[in-house]
C-alpha positions in Angstrom: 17.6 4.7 0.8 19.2 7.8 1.2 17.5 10.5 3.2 17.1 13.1 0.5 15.5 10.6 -1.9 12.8 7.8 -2.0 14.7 5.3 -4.4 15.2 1.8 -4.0 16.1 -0.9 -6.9 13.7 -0.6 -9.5 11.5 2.0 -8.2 11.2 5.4 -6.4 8.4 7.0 -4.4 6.5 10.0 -4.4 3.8 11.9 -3.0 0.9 12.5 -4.9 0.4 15.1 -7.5 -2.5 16.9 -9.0 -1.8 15.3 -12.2 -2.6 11.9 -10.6 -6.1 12.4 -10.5 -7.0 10.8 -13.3 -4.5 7.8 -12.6 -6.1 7.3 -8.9 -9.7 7.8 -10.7 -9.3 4.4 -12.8 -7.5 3.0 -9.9 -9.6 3.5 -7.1 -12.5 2.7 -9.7 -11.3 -0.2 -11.3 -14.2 -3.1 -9.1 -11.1 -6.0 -10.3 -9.2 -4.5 -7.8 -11.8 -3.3 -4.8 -11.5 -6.8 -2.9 -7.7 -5.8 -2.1 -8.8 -2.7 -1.2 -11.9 -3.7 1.1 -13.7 -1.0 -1.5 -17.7 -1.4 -2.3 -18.9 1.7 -4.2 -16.5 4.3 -6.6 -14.8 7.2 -5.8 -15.9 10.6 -7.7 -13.4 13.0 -9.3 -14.5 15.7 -6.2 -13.5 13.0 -3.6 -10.2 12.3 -5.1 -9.4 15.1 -6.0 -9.8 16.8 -2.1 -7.8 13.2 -1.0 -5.1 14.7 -2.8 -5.1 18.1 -1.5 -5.3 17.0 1.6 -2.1 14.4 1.2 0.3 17.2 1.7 -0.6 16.8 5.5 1.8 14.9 8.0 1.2 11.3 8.8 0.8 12.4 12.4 -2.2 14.5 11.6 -3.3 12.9 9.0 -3.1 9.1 10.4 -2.0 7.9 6.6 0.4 8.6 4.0 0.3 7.2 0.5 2.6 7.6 -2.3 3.3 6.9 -5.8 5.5 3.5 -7.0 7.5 5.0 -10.6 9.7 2.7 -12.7 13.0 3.7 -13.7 11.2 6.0 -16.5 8.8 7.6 -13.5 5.8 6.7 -15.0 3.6 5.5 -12.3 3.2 1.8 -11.6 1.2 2.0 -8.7 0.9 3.0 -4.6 2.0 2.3 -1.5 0.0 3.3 1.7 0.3 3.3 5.4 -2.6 3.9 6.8 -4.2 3.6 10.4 -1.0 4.9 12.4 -0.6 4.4 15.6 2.2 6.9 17.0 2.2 6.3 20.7 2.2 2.2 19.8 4.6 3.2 16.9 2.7 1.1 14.3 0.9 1.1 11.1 -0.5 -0.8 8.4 0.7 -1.4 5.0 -1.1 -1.8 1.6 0.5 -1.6 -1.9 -0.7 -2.3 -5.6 1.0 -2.6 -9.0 -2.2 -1.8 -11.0 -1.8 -2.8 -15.1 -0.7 -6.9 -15.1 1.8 -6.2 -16.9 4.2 -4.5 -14.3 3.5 -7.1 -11.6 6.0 -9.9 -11.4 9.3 -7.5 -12.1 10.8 -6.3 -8.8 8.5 -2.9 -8.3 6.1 -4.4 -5.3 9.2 -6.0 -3.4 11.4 -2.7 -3.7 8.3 -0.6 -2.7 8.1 -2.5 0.2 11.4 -3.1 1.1 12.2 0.7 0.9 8.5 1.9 2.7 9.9 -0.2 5.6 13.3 1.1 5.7 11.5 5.0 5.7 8.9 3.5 8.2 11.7 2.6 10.2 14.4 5.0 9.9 12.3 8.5 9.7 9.0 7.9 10.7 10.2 5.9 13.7 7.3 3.1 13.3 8.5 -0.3 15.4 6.2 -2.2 12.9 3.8 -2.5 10.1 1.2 -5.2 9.6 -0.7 -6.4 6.4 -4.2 -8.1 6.1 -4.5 -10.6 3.4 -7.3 -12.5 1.6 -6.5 -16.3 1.9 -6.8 -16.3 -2.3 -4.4 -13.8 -3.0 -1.0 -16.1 -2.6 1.0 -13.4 -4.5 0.4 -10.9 -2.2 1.1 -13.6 0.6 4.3 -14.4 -1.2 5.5 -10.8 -1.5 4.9 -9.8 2.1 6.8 -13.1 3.4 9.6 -12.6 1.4 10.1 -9.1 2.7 10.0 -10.2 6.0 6.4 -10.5 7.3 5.4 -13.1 9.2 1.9 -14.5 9.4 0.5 -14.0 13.2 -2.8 -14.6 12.8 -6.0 -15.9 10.8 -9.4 -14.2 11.0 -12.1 -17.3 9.6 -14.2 -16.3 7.3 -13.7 -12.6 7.7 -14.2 -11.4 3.9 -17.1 -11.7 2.3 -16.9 -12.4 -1.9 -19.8 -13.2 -4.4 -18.9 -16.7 -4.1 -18.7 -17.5 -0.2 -16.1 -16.3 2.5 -12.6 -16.5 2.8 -10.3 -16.4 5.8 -7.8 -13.1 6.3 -4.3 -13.8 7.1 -2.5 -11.4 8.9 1.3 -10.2 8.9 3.6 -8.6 10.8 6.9 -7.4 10.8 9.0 -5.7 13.5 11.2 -3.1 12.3 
């Protein structure tokens, strides 16, 4: 990561755009993905499109910062957020999605998350970032450990699915 650029392996981040309103509109809609996301209900054009106008503001005021994962092309692939930042504890968390199947599994989720902690780290001045995972999600599990997380803890039975409840793992890691 250089400090004049986002850009990391396979990927590079951006902040959002007013063209993404329509990408983040099937996103943030899509129900397949709202367990991840701890989402219940769907997200209106109006909403989204004031999140975005509103994303310009700094991570210190604003408490959250997400940006856009882009291939080597720059089309969009997905998002990377910190959100609930702590600055006198220097800590946030950490969420990411590849949305369409077909760009998961090739590098984008690890390099987005490689390179989100190196700008945590090195300009934001964040001493660490923590995940919270569904106990049926193994990929994300996977992805988060072999960047460096480490599980620290287990809420029982903390999420709530059609089907039952499900324990939350969650990760840390110090930067």
């Amino acid at each position: 990561m250089t400090q004049s650029t986002l850009e990391y392996g396979k990927i590079s981040l951006r902040p959002l755009e007013t063209e993404d309103l329509e990408l983040l509109y099937q996103w943030e809609n899509d129900s397949s993905v709202w367990q991840v996301s701890n989402t219940l209900t769907p997200f209106s054009r109006f909403i989204l499109r004031q999140y975005i106008e509103e994303s310009h503001r700094d991570i210190y005021e604003a408490k959250q910062l997400r940006l856009i994962i882009q291939n080597k092309e720059r089309e969009p692939v997905g998002a990377i957020d910190l959100f609930d930042f702590e600055p006198y504890h220097q800590r946030a968390g950490i969420g990411i999605l590849i949305y369409a199947t077909e760009d998961r599994q090739k590098g984008y989720a690890s390099d987005a998350l490689q390179l989100m902690c190196c700008y945590a780290k090195e300009i934001l001045g964040i001493h660490q970032l923590y995940a919270n995972i569904g106990a049926n999600n193994p990929t994300s599990v996977g992805l988060f450990e072999k960047c460096g997380f480490q599980l620290s803890g287990t809420k029982k039975d903390w999420l709530k699915l059609p089907d039952g409840w499900i324990d939350e793992y969650f990760f840390q890691r110090i930067l």
